[in-house]
N, C-alpha and C positions, 0 to 999 in steps of 0.2 A: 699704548705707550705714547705719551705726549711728546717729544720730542722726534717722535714718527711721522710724517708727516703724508697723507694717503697715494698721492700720485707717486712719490718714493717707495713708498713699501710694493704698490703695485706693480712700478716697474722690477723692483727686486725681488716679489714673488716669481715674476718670469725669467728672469736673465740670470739670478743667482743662486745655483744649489744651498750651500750651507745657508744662506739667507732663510729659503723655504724651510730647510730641515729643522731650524731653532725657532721659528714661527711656530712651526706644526709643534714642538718639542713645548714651547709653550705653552702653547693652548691645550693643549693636553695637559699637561700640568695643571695647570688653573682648572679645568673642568672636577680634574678628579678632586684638586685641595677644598675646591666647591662642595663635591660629596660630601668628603669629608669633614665641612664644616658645619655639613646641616645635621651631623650625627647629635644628638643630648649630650654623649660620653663617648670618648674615641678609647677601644683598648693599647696595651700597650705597642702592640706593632702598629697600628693605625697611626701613634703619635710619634713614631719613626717615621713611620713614611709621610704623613706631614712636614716634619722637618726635612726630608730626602726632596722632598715636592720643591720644597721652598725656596731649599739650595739650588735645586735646577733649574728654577723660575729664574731665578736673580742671574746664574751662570750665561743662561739662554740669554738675558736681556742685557746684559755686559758684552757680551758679544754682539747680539744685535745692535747696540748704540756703537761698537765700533767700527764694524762694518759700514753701515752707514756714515759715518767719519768718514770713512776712507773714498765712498763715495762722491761723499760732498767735495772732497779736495782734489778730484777729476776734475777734467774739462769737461762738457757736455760734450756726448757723441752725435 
């Protein structure tokens, strides 16, 4: 995610629950829309659950950008 930036996410892999859980929630995501897009031809529940994938990617990463906002707008501890 480009507007992630590494020493940020790293400290919010450790300090922040729901931060970790929509990471993981991601990438999971993305691995499996992976699979699924190495298939030739997806059946019809496959092109469900691509769009279910898709929408959770984007969900998780709406979040993730604003958590991170909120972040930013702290003071360092």
């Amino acid at each position: 995610m480009d507007f992630l930036r590494p020493d940020v996410q790293e400290r919010l892999m450790k300090e922040h629950f729901e931060f970790r859980k929509l990471m993981e929630e991601h990438k999971a995501a993305d691995s499996r829309l992976g699979d699924l897009q190495r298939k030739p031809m997806l059946s019809a529940k496959e092109s469900l659950e691509e769009v279910e994938l898709k929408k959770t990617k984007l969900r998780a990463k709406e979040r993730i950008y604003h958590i991170v906002q909120e972040v930013a707008k702290r003071p360092e501890q």
